[in-house]
N, CA, C and O atoms as CSV, one atom per row, in Angstrom:
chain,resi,resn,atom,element,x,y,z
A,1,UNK,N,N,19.140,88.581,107.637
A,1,UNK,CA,C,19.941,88.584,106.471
A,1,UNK,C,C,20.956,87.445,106.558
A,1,UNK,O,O,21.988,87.536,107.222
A,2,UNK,N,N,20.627,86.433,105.894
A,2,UNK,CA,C,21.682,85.476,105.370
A,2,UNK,C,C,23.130,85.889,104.771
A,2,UNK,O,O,23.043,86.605,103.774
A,3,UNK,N,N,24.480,85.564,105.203
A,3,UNK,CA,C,25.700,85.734,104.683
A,3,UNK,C,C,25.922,84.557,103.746
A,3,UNK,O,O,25.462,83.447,104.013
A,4,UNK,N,N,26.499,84.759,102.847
A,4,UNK,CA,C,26.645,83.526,101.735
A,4,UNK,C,C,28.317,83.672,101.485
A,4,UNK,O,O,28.942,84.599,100.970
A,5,UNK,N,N,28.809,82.334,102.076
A,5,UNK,CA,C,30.644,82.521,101.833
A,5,UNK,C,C,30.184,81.474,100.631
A,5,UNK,O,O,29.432,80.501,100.566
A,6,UNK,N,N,31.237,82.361,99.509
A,6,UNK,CA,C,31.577,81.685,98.205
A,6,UNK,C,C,32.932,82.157,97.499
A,6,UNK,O,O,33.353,83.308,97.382
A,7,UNK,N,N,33.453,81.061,97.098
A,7,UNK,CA,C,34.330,80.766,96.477
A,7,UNK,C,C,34.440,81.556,94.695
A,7,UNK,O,O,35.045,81.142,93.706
A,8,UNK,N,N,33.933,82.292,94.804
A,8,UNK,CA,C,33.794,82.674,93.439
A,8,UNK,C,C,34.593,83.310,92.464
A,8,UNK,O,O,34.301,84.487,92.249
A,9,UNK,N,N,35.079,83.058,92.130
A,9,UNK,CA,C,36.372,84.524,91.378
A,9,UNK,C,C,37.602,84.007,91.859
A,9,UNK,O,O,38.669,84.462,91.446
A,10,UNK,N,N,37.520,82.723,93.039
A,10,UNK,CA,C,38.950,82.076,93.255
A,10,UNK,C,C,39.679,81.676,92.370
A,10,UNK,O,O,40.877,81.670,92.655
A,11,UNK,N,N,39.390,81.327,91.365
A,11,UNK,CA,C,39.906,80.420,90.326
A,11,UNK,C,C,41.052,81.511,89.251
A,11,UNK,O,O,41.954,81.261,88.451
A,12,UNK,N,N,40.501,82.592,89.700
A,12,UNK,CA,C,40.916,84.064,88.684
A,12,UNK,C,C,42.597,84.515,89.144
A,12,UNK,O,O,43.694,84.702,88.618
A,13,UNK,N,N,41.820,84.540,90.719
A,13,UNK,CA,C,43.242,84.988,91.529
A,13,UNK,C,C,44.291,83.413,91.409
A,13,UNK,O,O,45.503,83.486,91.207
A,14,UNK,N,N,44.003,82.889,91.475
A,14,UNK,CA,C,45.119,81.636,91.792
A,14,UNK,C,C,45.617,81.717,90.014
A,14,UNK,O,O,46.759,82.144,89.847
A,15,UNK,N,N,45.113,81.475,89.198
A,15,UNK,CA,C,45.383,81.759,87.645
A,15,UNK,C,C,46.225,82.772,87.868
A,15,UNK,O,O,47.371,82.372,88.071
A,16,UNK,N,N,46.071,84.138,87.914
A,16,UNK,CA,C,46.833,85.311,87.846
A,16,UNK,C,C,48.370,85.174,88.376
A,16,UNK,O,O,49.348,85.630,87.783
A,17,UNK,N,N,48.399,84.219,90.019
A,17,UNK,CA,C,49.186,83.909,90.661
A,17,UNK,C,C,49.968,82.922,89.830
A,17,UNK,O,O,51.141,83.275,89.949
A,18,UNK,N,N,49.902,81.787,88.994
A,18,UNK,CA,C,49.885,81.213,88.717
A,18,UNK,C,C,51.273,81.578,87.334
A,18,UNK,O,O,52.356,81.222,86.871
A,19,UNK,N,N,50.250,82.456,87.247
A,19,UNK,CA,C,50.760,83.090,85.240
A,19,UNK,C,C,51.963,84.490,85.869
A,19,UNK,O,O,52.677,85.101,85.074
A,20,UNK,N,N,51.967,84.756,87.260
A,20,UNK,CA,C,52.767,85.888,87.682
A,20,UNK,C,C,54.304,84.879,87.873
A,20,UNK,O,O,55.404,85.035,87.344
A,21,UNK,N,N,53.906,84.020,88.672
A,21,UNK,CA,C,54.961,82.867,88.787
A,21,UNK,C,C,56.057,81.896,87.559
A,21,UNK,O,O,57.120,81.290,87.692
A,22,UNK,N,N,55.276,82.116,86.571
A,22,UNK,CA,C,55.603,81.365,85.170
A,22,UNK,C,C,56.037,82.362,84.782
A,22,UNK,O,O,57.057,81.978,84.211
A,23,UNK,N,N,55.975,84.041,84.610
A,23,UNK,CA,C,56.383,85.098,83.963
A,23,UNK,C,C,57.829,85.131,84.843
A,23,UNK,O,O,58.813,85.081,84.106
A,24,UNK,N,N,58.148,85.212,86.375
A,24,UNK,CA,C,59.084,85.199,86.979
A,24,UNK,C,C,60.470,84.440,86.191
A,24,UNK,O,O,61.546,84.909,85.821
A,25,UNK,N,N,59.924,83.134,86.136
A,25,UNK,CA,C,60.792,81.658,86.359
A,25,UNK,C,C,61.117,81.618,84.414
A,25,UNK,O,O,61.959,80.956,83.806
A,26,UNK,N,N,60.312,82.378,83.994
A,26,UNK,CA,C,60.895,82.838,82.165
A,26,UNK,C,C,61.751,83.681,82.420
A,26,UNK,O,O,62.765,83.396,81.783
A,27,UNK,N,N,61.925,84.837,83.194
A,27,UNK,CA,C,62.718,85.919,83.108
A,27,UNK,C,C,63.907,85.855,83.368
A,27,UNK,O,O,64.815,86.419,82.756
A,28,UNK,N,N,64.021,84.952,84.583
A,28,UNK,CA,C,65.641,83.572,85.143
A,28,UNK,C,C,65.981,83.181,83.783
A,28,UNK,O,O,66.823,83.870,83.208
A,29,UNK,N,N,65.628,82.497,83.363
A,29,UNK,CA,C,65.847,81.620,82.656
A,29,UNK,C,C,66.226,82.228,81.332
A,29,UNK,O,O,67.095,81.726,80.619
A,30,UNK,N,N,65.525,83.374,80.998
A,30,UNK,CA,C,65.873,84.371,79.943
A,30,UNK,C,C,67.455,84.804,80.453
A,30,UNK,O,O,68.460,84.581,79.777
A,31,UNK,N,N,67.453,85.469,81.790
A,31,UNK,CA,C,68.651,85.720,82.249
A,31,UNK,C,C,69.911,84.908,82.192
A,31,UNK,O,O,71.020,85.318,81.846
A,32,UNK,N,N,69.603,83.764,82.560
A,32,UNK,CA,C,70.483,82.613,82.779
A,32,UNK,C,C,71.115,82.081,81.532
A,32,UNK,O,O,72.266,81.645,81.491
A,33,UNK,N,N,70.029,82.163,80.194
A,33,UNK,CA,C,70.615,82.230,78.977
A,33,UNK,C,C,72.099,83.270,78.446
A,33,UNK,O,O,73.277,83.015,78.194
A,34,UNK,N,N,71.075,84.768,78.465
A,34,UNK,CA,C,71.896,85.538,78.246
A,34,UNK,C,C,73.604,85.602,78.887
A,34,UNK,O,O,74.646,85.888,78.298
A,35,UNK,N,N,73.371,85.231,80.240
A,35,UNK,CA,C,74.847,84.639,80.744
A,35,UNK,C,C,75.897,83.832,80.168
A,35,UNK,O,O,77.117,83.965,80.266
A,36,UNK,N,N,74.976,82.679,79.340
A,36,UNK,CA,C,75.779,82.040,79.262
A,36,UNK,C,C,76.421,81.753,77.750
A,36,UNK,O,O,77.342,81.038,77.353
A,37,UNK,N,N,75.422,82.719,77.057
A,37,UNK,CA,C,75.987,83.442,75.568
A,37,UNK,C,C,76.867,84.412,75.757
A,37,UNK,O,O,77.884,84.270,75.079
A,38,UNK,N,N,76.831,85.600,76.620
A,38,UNK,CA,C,77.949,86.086,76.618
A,38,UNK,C,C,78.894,85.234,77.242
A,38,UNK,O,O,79.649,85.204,76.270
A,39,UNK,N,N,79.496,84.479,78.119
A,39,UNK,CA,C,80.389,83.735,78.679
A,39,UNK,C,C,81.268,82.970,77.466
A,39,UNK,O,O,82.458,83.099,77.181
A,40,UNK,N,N,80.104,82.023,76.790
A,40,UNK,CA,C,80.906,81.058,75.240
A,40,UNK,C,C,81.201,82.086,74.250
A,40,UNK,O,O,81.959,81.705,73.357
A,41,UNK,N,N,80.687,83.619,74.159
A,41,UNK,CA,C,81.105,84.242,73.061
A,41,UNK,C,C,82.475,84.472,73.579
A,41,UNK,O,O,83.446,84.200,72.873
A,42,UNK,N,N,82.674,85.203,75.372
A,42,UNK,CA,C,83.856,85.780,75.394
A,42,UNK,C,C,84.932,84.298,75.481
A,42,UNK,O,O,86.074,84.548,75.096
A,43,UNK,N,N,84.771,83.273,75.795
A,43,UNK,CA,C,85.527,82.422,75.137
A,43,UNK,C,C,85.841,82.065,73.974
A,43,UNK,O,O,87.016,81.782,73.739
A,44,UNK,N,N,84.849,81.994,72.959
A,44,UNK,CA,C,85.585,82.366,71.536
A,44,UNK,C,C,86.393,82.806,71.220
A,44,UNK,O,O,87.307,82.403,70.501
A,45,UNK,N,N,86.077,84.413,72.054
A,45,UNK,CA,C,86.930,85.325,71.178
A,45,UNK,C,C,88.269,85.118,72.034
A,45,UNK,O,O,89.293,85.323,71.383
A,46,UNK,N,N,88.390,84.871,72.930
A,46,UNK,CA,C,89.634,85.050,73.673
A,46,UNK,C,C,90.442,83.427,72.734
A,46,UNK,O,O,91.649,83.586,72.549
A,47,UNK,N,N,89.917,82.135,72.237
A,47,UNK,CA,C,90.863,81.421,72.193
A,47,UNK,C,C,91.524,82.297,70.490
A,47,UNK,O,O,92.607,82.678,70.047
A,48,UNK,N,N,90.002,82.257,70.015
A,48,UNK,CA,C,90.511,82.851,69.063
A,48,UNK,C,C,91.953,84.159,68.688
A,48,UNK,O,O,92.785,84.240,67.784
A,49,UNK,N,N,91.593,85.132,70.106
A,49,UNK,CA,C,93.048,86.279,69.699
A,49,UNK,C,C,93.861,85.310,70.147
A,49,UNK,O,O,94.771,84.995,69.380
A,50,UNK,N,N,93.791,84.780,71.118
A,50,UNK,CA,C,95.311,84.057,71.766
A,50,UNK,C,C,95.901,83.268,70.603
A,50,UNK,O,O,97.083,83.403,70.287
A,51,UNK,N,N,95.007,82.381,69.921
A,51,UNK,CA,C,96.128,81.872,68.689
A,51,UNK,C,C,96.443,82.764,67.647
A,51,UNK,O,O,97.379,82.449,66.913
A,52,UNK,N,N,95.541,84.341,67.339
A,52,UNK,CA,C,96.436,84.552,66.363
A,52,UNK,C,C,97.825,85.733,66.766
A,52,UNK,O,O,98.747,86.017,66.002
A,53,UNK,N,N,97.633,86.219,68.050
A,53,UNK,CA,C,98.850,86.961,68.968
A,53,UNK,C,C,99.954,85.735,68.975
A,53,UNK,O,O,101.118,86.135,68.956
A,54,UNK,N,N,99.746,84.076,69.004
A,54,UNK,CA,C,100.806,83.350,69.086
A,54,UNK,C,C,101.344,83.137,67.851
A,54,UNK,O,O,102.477,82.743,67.575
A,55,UNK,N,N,100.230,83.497,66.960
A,55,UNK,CA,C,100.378,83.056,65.372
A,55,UNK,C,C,101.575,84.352,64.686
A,55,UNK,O,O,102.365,84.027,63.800
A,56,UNK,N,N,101.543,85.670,65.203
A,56,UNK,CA,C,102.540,86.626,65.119
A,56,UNK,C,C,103.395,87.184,66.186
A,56,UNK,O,O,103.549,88.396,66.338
A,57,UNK,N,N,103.906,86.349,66.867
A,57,UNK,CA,C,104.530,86.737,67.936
A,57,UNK,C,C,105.683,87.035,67.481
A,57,UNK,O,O,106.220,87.881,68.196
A,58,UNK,N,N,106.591,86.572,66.210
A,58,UNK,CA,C,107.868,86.991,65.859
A,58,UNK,C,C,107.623,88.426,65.787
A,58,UNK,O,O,108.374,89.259,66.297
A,59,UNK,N,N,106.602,88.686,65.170
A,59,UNK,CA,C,106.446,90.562,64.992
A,59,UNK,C,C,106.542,91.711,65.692
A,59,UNK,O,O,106.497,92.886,65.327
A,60,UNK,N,N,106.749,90.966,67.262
A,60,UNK,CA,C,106.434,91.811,68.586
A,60,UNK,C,C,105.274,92.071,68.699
A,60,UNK,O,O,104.314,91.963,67.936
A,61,UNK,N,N,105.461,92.613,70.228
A,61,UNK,CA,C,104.035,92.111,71.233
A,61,UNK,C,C,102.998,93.458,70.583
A,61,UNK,O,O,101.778,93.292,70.572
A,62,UNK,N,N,103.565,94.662,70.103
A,62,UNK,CA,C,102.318,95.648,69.370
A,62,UNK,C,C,101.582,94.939,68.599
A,62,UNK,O,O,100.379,94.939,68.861
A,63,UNK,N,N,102.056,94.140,67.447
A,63,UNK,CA,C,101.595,94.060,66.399
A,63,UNK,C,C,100.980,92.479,66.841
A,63,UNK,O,O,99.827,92.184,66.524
A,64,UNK,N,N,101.844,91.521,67.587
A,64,UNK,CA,C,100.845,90.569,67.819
A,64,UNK,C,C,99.334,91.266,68.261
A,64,UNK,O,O,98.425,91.213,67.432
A,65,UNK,N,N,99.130,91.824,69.399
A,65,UNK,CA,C,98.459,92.394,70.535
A,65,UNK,C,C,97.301,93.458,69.690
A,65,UNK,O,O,96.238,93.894,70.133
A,66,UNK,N,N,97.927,93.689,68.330
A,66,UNK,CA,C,96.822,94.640,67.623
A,66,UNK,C,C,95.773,93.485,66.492
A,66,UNK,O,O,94.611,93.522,66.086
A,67,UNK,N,N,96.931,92.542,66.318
A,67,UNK,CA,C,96.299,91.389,65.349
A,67,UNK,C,C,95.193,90.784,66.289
A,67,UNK,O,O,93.997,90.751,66.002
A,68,UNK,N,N,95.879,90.202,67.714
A,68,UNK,CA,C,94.281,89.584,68.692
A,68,UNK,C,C,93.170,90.672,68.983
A,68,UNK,O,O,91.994,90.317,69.065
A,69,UNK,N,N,93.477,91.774,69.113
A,69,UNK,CA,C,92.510,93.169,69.028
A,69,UNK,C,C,91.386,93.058,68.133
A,69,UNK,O,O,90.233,93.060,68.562
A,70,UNK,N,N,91.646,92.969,67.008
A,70,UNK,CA,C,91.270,93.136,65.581
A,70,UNK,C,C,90.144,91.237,65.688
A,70,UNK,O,O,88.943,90.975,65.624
A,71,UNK,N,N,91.012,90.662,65.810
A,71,UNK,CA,C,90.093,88.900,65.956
A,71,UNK,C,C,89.025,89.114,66.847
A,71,UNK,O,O,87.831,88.851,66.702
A,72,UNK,N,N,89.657,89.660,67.845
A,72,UNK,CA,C,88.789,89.734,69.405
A,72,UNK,C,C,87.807,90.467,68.860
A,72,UNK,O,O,86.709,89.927,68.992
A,73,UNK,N,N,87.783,91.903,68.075
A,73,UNK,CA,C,86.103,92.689,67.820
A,73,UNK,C,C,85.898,91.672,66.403
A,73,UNK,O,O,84.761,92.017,66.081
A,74,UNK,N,N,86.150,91.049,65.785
A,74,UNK,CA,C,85.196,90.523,64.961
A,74,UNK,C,C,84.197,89.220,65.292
A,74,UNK,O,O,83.185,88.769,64.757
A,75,UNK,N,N,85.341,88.701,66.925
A,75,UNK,CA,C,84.165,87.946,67.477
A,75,UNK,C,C,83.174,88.695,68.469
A,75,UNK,O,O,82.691,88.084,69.422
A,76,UNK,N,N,82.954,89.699,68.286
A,76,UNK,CA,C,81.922,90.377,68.889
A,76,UNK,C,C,82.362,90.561,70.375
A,76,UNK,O,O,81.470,90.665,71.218
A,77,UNK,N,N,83.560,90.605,70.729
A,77,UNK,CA,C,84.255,90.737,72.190
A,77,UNK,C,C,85.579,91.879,71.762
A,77,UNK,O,O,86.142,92.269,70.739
A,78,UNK,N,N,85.640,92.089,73.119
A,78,UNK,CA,C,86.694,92.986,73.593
A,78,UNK,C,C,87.939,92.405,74.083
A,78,UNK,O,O,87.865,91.383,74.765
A,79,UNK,N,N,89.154,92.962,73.805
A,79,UNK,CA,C,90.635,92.116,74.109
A,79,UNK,C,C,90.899,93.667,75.711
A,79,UNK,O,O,91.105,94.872,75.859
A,80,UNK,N,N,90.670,92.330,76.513
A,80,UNK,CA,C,91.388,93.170,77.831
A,80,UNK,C,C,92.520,93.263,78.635
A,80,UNK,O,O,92.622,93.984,79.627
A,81,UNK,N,N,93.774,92.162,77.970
A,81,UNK,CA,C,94.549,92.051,78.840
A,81,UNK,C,C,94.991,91.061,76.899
A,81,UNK,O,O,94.269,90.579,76.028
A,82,UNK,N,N,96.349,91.194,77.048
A,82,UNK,CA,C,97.185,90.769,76.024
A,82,UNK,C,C,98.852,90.535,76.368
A,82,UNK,O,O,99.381,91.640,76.246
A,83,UNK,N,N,99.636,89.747,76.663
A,83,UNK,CA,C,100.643,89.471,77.076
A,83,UNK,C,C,101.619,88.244,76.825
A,83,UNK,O,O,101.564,87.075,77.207
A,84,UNK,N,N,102.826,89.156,75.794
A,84,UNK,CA,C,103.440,87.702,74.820
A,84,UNK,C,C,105.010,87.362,75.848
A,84,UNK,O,O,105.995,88.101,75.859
A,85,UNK,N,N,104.860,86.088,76.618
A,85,UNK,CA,C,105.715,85.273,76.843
A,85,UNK,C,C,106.385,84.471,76.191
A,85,UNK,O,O,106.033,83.292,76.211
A,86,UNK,N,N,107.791,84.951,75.260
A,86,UNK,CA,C,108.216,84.324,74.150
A,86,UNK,C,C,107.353,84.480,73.269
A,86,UNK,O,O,106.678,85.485,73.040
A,87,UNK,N,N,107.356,82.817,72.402
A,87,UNK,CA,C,106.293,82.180,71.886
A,87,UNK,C,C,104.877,82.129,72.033
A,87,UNK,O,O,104.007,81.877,71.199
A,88,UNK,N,N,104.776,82.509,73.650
A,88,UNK,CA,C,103.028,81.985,73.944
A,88,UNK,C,C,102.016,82.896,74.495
A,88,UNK,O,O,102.231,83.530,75.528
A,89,UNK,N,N,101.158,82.960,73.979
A,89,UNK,CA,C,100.351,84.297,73.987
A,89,UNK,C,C,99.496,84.401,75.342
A,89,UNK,O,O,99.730,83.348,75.936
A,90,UNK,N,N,98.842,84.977,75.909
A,90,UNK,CA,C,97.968,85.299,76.978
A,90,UNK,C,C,97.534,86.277,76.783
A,90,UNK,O,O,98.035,87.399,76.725
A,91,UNK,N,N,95.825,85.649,76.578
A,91,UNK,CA,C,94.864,87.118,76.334
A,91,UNK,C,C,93.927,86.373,77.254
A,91,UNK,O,O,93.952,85.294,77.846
A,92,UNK,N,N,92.780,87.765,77.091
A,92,UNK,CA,C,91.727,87.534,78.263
A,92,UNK,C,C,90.882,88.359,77.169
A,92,UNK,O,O,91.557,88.939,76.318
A,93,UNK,N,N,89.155,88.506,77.078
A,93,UNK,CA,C,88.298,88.971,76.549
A,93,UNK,C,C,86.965,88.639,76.863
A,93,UNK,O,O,86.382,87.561,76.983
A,94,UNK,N,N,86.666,89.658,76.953
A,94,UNK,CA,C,85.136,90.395,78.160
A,94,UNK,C,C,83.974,90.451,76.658
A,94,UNK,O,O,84.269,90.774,75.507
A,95,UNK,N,N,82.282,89.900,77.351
A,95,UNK,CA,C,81.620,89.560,76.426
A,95,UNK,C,C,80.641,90.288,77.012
A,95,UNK,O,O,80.967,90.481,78.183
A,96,UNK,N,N,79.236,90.958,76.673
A,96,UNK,CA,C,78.328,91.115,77.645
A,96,UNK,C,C,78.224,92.360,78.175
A,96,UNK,O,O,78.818,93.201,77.501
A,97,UNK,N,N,77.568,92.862,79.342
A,97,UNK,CA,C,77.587,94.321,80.043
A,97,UNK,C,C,76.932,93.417,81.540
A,97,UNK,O,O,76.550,92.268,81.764
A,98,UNK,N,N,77.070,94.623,82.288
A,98,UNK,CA,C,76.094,94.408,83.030
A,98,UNK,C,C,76.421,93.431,84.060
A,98,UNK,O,O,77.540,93.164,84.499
A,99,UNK,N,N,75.101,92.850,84.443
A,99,UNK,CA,C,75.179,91.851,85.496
A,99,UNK,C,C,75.416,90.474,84.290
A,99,UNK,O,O,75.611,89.395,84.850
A,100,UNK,N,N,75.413,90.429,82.728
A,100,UNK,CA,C,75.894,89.363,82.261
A,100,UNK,C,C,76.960,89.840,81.485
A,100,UNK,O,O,76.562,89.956,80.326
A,101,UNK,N,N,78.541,90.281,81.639
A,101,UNK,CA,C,79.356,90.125,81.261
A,101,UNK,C,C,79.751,88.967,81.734
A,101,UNK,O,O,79.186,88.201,82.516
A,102,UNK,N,N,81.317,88.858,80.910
A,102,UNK,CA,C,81.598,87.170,81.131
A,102,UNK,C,C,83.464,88.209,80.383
A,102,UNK,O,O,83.775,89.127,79.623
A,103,UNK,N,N,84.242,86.970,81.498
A,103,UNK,CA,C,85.404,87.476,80.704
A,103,UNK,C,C,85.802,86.399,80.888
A,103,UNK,O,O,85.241,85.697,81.730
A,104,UNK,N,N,86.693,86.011,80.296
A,104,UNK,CA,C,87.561,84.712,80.126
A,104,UNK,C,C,89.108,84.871,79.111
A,104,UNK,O,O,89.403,85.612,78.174
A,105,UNK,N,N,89.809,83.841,79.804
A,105,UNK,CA,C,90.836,84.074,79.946
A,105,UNK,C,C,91.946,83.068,78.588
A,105,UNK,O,O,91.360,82.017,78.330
A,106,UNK,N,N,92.822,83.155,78.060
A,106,UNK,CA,C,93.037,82.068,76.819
A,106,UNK,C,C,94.479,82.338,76.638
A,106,UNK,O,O,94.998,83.336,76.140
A,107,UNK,N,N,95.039,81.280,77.126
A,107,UNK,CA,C,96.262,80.544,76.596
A,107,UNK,C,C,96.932,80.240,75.096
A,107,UNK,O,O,96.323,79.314,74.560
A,108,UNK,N,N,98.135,80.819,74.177
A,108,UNK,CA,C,97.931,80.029,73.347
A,108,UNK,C,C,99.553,79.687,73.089
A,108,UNK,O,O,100.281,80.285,73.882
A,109,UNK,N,N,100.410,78.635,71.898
A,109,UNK,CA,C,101.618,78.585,71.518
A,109,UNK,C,C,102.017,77.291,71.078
A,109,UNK,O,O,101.216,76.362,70.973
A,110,UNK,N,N,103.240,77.201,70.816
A,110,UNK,CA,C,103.594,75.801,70.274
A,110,UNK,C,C,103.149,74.755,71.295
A,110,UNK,O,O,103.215,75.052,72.488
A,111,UNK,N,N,102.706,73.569,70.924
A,111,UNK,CA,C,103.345,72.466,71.293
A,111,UNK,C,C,103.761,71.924,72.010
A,111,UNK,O,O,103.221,71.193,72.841
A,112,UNK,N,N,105.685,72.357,71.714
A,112,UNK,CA,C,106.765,71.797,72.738
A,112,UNK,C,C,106.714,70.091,72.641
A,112,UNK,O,O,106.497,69.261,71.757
A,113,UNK,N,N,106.977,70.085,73.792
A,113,UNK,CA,C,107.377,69.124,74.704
A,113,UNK,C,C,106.218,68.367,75.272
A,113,UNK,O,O,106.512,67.390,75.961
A,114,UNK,N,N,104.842,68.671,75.089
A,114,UNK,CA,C,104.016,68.705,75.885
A,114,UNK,C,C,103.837,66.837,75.991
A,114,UNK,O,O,103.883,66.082,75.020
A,115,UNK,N,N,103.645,66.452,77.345
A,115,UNK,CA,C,103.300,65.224,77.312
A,115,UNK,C,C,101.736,64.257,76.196
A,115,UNK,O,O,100.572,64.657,76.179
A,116,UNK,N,N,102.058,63.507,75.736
A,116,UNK,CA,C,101.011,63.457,74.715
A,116,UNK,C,C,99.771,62.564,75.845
A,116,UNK,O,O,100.038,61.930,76.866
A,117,UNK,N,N,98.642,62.764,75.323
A,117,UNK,CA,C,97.303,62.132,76.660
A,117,UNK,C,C,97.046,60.652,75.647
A,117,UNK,O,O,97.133,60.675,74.420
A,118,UNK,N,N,96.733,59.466,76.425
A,118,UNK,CA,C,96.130,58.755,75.707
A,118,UNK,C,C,94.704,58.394,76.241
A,118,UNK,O,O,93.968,57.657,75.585
């Protein structure tokens, strides 16, 4: 009885391997997206409350702090931290769940003094 080594059906498995590897390196990359949409949303929303908490800061820090609240869910984010220094606002706002939340942090207020850039 003759043994016959053949290569046959190789082409199937290395394909399969092939298309298992490409399904992987989509799913990153799907991931890696989703990261980085929630990350620019929760920056939105955070510059966004921070200017309008600076935009009512004469009103006190409730009513600033409920006005960036209110900005913060219409940009599709959450206000987690809100804090009026004088004039200048400091908020922070969380985007995402999970292993892709994203929080970020936003400065806002007059002006001033500030050195001008050329």
């Amino acid at each position: 009885m003759k043994r016959r080594c053949s290569d046959q059906g190789s082409a199937t498995v290395w394909s399969v391997g092939a298309i298992a590897v490409l399904c992987v390196v989509f799913g990153v990359v799907l991931g890696l997206g989703q990261g980085v949409v929630a990350r620019h949303r929760a920056a939105g929303g955070a510059d966004m409350a921070a200017l309008a908490a600076a935009d009512h800061w004469a009103e006190g820090t409730a009513v600033a702090c409920a006005r960036a609240d209110r900005v913060a869910r219409a940009q599709g984010t959450r206000l987690t931290r809100c804090v009026l220094t004088g004039d200048v606002s400091d908020v922070t706002a969380a985007s995402g769940a999970g292993p892709f939340a994203a929080e970020v942090r936003a400065r806002a207020g007059p002006a001033g003094d500030a050195p001008m850039r050329r």
